[in-house]
N, CA, C and O atoms as CSV, one atom per row, in Angstrom:
chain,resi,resn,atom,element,x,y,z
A,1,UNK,N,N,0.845,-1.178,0.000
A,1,UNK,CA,C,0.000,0.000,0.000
A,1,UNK,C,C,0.891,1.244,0.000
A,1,UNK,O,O,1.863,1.339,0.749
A,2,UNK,N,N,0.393,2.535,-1.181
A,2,UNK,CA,C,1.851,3.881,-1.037
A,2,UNK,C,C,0.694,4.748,-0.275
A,2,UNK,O,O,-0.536,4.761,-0.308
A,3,UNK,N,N,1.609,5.395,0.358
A,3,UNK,CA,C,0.740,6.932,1.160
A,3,UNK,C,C,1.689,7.239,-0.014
A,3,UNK,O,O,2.542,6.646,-0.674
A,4,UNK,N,N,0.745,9.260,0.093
A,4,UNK,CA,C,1.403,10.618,-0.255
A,4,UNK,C,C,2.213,10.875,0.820
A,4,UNK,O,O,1.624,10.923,1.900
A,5,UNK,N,N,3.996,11.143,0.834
A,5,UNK,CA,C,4.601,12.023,1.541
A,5,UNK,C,C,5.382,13.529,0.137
A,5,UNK,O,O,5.537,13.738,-1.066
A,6,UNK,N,N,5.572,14.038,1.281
A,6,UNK,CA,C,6.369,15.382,0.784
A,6,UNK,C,C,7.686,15.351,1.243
A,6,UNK,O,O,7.965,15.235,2.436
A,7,UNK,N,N,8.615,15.461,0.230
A,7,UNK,CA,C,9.972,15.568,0.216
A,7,UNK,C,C,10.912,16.903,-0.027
A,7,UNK,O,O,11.048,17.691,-0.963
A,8,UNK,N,N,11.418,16.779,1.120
A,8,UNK,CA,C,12.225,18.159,0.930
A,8,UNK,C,C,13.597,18.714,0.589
A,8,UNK,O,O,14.679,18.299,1.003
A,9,UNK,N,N,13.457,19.320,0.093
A,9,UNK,CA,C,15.345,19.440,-0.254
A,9,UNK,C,C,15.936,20.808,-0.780
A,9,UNK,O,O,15.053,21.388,-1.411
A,10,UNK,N,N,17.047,21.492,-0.749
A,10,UNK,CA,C,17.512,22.765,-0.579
A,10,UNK,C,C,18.671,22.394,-1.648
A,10,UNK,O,O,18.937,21.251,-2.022
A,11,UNK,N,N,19.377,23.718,-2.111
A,11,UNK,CA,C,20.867,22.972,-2.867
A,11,UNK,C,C,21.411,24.869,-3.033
A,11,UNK,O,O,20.480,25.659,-3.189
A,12,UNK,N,N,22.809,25.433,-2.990
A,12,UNK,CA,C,22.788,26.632,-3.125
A,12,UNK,C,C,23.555,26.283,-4.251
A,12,UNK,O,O,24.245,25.272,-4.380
A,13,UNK,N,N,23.338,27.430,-5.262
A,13,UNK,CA,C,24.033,27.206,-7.073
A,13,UNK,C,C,24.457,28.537,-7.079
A,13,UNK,O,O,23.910,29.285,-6.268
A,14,UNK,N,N,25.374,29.025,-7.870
A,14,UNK,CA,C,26.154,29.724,-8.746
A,14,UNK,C,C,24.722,30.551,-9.774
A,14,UNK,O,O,23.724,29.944,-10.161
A,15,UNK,N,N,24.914,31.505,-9.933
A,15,UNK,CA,C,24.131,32.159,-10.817
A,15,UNK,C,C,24.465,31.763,-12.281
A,15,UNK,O,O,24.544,32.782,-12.968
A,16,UNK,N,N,24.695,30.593,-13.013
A,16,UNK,CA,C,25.159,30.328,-14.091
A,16,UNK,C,C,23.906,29.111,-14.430
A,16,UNK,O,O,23.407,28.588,-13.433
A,17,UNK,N,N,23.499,28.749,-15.534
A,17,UNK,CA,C,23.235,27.843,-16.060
A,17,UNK,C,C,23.078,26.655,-15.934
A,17,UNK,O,O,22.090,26.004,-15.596
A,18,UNK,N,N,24.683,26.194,-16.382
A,18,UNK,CA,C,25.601,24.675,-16.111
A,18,UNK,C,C,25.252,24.804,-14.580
A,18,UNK,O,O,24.070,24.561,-14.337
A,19,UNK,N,N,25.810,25.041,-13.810
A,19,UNK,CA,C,25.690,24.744,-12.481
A,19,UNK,C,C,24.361,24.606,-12.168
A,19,UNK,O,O,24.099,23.410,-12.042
A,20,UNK,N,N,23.404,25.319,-11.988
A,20,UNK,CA,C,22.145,25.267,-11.341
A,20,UNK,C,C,21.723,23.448,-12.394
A,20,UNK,O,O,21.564,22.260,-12.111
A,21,UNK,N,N,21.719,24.186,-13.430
A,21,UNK,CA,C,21.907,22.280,-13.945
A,21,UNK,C,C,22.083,21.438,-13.298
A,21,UNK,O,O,21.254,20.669,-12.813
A,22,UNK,N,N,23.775,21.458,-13.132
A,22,UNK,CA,C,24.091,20.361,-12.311
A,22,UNK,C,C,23.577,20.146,-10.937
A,22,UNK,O,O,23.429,18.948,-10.696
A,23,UNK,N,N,23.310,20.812,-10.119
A,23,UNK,CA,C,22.692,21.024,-8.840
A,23,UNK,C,C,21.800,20.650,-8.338
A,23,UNK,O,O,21.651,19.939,-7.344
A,24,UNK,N,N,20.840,21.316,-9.296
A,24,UNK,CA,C,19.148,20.868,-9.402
A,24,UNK,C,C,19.167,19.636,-9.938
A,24,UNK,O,O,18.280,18.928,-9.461
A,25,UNK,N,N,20.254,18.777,-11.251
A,25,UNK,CA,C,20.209,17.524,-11.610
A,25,UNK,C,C,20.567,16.452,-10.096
A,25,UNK,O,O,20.116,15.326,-9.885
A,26,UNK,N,N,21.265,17.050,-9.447
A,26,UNK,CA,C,22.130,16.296,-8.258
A,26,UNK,C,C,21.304,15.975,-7.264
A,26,UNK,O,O,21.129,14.778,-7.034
A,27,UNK,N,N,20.747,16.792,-6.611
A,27,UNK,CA,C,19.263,17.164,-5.752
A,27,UNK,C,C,18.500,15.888,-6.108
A,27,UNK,O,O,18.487,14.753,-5.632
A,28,UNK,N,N,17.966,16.399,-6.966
A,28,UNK,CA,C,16.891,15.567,-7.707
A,28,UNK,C,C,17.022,14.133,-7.658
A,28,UNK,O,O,16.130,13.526,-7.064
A,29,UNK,N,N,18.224,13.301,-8.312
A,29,UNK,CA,C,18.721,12.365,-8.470
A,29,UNK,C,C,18.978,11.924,-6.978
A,29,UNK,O,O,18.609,10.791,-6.670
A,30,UNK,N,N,19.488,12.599,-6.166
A,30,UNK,CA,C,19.930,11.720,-4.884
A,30,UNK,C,C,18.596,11.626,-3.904
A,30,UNK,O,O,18.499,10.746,-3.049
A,31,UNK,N,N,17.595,12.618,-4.125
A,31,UNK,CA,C,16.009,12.409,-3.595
A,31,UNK,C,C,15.636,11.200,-4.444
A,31,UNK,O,O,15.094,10.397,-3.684
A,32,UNK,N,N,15.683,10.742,-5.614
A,32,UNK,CA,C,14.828,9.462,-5.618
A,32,UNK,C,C,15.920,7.982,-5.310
A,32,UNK,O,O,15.441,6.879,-5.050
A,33,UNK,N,N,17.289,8.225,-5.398
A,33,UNK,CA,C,17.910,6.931,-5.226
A,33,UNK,C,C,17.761,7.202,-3.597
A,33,UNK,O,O,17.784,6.071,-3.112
A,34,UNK,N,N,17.657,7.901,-2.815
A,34,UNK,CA,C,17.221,7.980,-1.364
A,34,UNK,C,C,16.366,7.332,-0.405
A,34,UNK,O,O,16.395,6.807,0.708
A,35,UNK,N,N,15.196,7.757,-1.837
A,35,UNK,CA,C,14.005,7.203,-0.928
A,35,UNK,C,C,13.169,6.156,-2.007
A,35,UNK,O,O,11.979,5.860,-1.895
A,36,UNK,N,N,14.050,5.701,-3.018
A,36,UNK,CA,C,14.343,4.248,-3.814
A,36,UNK,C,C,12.883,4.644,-4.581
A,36,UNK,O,O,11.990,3.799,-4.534
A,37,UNK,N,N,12.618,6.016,-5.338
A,37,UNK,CA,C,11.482,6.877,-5.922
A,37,UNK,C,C,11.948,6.439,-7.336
A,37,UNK,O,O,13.064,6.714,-7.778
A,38,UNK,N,N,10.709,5.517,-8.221
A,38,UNK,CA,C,10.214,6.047,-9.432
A,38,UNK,C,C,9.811,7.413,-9.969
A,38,UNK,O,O,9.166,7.891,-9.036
A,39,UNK,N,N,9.830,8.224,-10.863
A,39,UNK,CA,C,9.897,8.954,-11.199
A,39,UNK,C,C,8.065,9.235,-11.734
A,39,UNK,O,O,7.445,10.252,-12.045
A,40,UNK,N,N,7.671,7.721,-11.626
A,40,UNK,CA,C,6.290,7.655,-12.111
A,40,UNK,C,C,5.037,8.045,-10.864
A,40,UNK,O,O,3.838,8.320,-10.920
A,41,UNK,N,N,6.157,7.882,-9.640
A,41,UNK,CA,C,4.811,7.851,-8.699
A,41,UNK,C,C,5.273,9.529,-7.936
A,41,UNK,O,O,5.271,9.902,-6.763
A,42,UNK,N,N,5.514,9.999,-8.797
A,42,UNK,CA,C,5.529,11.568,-8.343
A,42,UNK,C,C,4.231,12.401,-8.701
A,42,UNK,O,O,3.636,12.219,-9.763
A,43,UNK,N,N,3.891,13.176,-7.904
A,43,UNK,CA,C,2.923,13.765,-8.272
A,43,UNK,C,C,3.188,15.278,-8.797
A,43,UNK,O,O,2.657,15.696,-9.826
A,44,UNK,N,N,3.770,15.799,-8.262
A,44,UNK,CA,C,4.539,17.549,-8.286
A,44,UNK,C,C,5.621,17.645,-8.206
A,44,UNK,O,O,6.174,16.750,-7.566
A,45,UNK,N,N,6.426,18.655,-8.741
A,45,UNK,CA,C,7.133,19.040,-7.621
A,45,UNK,C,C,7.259,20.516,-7.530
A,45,UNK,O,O,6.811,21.123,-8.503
A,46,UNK,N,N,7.715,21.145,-6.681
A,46,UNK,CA,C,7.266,22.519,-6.885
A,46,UNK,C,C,8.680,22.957,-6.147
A,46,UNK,O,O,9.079,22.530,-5.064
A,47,UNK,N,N,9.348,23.932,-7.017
A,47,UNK,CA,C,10.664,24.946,-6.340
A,47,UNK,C,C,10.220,26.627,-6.027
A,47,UNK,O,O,9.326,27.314,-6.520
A,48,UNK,N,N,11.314,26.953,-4.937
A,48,UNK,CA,C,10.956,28.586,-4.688
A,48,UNK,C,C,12.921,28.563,-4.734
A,48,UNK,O,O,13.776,27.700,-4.536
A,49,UNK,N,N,12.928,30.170,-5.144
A,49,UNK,CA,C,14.287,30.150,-5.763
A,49,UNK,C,C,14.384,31.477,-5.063
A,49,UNK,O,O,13.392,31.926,-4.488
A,50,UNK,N,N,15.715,32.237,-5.081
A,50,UNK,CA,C,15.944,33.295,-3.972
A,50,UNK,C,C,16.561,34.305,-5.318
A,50,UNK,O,O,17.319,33.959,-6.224
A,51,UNK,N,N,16.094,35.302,-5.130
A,51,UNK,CA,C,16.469,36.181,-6.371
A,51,UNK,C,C,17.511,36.118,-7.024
A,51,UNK,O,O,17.565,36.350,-8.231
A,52,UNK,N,N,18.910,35.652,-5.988
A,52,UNK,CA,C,19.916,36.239,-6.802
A,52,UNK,C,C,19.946,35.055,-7.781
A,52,UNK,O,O,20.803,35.210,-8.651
A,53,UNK,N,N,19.255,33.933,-7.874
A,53,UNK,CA,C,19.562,33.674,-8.960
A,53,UNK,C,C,18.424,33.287,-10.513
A,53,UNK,O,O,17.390,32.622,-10.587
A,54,UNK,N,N,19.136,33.982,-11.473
A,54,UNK,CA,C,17.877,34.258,-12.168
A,54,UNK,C,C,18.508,34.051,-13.800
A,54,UNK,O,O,18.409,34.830,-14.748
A,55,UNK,N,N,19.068,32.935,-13.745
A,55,UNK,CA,C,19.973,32.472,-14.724
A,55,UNK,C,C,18.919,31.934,-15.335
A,55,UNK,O,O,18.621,32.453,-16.410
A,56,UNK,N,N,18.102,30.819,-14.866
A,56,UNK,CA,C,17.692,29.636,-15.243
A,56,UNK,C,C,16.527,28.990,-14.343
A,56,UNK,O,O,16.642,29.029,-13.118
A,57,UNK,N,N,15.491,28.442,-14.900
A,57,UNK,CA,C,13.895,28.344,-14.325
A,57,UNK,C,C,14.749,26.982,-13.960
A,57,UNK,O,O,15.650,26.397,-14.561
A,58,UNK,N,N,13.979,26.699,-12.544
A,58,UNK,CA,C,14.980,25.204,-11.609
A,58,UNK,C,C,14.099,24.489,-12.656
A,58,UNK,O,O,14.683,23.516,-13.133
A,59,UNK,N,N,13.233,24.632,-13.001
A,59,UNK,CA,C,11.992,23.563,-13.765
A,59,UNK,C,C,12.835,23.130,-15.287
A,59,UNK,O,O,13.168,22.040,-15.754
A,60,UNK,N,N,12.970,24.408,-15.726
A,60,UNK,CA,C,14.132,23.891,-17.134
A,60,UNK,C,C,15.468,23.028,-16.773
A,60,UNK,O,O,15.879,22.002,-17.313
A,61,UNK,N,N,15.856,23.555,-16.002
A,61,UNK,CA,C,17.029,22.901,-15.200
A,61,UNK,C,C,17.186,21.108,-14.802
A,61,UNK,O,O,18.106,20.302,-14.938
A,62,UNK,N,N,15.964,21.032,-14.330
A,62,UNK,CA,C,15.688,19.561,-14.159
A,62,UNK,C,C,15.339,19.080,-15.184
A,62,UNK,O,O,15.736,17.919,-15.284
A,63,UNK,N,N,14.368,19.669,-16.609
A,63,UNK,CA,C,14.775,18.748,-17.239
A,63,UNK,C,C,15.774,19.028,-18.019
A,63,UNK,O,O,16.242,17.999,-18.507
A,64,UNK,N,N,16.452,20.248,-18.442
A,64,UNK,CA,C,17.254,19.860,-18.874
A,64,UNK,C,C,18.516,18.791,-18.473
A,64,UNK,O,O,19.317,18.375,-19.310
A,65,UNK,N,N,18.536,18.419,-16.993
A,65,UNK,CA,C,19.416,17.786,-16.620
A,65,UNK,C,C,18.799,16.119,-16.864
A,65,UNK,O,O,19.399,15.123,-16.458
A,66,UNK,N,N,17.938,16.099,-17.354
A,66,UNK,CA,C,17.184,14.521,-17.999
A,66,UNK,C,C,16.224,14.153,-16.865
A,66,UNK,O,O,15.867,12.992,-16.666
A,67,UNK,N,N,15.988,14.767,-16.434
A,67,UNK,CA,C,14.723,14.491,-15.379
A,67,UNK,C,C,13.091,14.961,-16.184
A,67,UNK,O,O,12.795,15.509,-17.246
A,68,UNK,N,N,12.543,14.567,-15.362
A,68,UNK,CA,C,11.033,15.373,-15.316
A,68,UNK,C,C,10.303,14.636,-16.138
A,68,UNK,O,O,9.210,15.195,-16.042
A,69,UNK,N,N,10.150,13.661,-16.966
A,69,UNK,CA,C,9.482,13.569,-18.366
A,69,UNK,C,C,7.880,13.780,-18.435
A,69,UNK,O,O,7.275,14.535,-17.673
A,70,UNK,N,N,7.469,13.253,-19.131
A,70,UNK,CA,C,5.731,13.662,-19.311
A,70,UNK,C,C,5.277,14.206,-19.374
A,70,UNK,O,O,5.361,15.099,-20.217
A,71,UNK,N,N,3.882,14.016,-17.961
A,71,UNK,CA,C,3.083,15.095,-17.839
A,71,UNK,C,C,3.265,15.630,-16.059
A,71,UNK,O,O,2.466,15.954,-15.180
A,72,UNK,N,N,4.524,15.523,-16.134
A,72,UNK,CA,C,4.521,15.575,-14.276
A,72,UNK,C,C,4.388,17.549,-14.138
A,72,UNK,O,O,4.903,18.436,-14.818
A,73,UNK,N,N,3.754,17.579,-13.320
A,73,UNK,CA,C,3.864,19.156,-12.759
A,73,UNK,C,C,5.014,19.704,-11.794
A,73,UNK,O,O,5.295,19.741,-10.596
A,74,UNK,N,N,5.546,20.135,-13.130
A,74,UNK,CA,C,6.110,21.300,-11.752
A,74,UNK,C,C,6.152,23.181,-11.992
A,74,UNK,O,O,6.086,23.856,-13.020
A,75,UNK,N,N,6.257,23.476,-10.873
A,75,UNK,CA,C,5.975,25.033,-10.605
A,75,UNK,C,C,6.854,25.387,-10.054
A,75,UNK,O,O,7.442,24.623,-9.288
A,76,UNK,N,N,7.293,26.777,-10.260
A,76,UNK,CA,C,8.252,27.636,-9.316
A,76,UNK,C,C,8.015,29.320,-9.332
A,76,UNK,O,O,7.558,30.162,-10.106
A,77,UNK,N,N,8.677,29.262,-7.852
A,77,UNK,CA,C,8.284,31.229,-7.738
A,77,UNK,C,C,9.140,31.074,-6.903
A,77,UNK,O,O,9.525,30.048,-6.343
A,78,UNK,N,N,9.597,32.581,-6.766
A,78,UNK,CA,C,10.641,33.032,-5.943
A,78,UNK,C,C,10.476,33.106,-4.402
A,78,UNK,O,O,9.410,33.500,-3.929
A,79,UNK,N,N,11.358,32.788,-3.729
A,79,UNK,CA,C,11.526,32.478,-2.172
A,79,UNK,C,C,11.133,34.149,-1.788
A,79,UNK,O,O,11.272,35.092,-2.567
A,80,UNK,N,N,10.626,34.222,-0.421
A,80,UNK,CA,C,10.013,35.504,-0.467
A,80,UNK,C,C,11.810,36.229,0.222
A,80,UNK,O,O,12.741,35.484,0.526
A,81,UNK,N,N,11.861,37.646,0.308
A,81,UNK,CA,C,12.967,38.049,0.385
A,81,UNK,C,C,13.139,38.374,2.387
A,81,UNK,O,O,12.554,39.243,3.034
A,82,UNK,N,N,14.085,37.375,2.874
A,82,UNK,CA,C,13.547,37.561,4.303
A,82,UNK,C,C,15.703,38.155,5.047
A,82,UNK,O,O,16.737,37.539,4.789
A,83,UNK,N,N,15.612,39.031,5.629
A,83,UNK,CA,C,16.710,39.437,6.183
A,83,UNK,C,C,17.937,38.369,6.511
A,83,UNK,O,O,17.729,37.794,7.579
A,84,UNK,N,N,18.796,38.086,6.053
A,84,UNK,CA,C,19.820,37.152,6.553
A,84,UNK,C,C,19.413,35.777,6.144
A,84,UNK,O,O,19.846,34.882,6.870
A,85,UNK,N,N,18.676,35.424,5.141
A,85,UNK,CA,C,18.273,34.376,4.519
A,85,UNK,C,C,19.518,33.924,3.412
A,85,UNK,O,O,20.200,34.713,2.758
A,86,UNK,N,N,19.599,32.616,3.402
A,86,UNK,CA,C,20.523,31.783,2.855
A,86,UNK,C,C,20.713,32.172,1.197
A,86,UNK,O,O,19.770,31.742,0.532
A,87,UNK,N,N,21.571,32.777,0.539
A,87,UNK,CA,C,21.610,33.418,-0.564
A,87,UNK,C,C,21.740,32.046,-1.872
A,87,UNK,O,O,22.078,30.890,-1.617
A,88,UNK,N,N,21.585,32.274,-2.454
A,88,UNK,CA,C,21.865,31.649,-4.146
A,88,UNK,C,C,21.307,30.188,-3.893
A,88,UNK,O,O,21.996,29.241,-4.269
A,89,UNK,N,N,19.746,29.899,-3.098
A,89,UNK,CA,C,19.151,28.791,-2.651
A,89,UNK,C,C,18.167,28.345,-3.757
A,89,UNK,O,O,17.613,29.127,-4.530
A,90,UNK,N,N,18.029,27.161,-3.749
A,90,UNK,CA,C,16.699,26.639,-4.322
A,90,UNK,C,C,16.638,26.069,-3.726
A,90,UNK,O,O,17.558,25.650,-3.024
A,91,UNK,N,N,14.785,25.557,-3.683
A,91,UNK,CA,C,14.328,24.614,-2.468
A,91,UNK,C,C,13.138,24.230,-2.981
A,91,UNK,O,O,12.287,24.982,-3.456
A,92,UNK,N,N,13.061,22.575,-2.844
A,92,UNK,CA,C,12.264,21.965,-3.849
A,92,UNK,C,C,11.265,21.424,-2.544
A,92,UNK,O,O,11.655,21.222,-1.394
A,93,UNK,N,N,9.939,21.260,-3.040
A,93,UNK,CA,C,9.348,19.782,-2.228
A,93,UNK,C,C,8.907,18.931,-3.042
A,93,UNK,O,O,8.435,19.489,-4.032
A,94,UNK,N,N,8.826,17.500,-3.087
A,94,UNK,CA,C,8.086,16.937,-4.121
A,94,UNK,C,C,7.438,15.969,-3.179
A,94,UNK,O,O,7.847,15.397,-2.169
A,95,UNK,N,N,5.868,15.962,-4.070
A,95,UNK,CA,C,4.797,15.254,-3.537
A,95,UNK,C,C,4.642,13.720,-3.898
A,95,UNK,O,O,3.677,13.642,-4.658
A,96,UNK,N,N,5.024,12.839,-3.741
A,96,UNK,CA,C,5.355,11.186,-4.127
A,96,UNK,C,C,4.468,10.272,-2.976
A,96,UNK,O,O,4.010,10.503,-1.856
A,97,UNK,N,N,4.496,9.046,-3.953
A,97,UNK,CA,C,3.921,8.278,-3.168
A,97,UNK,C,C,4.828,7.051,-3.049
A,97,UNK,O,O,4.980,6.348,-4.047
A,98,UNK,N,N,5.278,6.825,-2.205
A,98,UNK,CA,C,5.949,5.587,-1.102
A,98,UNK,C,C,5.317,4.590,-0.533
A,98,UNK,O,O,4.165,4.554,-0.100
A,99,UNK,N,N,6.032,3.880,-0.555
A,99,UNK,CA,C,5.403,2.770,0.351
A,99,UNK,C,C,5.260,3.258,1.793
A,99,UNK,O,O,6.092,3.776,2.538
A,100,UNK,N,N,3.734,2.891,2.015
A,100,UNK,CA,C,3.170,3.457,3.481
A,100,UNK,C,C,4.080,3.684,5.442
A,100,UNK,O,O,3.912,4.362,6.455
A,101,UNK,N,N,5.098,2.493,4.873
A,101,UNK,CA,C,5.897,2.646,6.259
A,101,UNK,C,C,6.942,3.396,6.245
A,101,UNK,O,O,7.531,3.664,7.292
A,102,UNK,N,N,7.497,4.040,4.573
A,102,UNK,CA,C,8.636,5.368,4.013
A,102,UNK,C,C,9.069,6.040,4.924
A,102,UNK,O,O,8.198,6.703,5.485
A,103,UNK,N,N,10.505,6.194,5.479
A,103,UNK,CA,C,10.711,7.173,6.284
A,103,UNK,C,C,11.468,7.452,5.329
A,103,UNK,O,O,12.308,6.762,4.752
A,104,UNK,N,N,10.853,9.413,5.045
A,104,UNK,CA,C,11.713,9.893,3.985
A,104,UNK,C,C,12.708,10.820,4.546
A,104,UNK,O,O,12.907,11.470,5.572
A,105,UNK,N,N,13.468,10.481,2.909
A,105,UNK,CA,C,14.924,10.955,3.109
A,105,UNK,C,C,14.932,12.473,2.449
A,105,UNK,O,O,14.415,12.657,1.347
A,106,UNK,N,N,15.568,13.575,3.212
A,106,UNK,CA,C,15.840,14.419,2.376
A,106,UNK,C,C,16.634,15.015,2.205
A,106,UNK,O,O,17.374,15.092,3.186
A,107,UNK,N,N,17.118,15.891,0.877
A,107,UNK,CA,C,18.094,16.352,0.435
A,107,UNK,C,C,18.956,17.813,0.926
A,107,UNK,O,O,18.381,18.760,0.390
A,108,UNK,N,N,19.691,18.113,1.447
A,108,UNK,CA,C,20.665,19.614,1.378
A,108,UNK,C,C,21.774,19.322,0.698
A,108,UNK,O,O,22.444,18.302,0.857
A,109,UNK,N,N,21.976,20.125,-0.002
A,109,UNK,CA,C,23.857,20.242,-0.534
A,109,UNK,C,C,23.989,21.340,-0.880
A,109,UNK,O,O,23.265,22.332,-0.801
A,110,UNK,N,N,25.630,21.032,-1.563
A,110,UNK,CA,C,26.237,22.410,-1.460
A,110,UNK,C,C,26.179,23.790,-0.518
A,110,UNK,O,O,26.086,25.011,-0.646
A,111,UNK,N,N,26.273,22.966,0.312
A,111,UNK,CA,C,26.118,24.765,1.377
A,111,UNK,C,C,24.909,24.984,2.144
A,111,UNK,O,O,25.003,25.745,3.106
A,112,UNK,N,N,23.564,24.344,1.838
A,112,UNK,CA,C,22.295,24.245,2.186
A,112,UNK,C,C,21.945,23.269,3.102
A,112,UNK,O,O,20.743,23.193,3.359
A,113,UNK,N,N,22.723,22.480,3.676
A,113,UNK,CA,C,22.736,21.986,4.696
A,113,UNK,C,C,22.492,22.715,6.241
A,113,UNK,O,O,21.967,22.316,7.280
A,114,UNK,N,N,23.144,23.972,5.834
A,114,UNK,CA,C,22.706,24.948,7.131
A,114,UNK,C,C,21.183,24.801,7.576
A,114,UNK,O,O,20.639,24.851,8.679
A,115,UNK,N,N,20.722,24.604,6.314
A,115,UNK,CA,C,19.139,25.198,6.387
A,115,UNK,C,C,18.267,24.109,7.522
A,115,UNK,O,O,17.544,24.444,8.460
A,116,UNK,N,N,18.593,22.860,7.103
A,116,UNK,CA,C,18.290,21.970,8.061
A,116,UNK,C,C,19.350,20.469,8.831
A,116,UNK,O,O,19.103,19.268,8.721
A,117,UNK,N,N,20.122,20.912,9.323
A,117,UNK,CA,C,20.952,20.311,10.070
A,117,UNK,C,C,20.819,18.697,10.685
A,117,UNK,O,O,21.674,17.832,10.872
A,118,UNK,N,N,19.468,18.720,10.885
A,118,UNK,CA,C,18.727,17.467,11.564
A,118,UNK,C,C,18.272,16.477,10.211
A,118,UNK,O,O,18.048,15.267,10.235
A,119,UNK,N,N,18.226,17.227,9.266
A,119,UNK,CA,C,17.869,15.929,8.085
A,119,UNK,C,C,19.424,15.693,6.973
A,119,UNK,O,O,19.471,15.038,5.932
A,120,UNK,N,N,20.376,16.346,7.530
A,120,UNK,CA,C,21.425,15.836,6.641
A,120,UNK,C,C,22.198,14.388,7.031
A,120,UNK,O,O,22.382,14.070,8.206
A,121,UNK,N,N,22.682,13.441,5.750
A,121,UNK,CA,C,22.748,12.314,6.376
A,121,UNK,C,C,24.184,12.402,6.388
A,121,UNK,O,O,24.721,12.621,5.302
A,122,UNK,N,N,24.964,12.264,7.484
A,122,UNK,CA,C,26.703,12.356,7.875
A,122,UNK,C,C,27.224,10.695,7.182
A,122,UNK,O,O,28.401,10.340,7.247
């Protein structure tokens, strides 16, 4: 039997292209070999991105990095602008369905680990 969980994950990129590419490809990829995710039983996924970077939509990004195919949804808008907030961030959640006993895994890198300390795996 799968429940719906929500998966979370952060990654800080370079205002360039290639990188947020690679980043958002990296993210992505280590959230489903994580939590051992088909790509089929996703429902959304949805990013908020922090102004400074404005190279590249995280949504093009993933697929351009060979992700996303079909008809899967995803959306993005910008992280709202908050004082001393973690700069050059993206931050994804995606809505999947797991097998019902799933303790999910989630993603920080590159630098975004600050953000949540208690879900990075040492």
């Amino acid at each position: 039997m799968k429940k719906l969980y929500a998966l979370r994950g952060a990654v800080q990129c370079e205002n360039k292209e290639d990188d947020i590419i690679i980043w958002i490809g990296r993210m992505y990829g280590d959230l489903l070999k994580t939590n051992n995710l088909d790509e089929s039983n996703i429902v959304s996924i949805m990013f908020s991105v922090t102004n400074d970077l404005n190279a590249l939509s995280p949504c093009t990004a993933l697929r351009k990095a060979g992700h996303a195919g079909g008809g899967m949804a995803l959306f993005a808008s910008q992280e709202p602008e908050v004082k001393n907030s973690l700069e050059r961030t993206v931050r994804v959640i995606v809505h999947c369905y797991l097998e019902e006993n799933s303790k999910p895994n989630h993603v920080y890198l590159n630098g975004a680990e600050v953000l949540r300390p208690d879900r990075v795996k040492k």
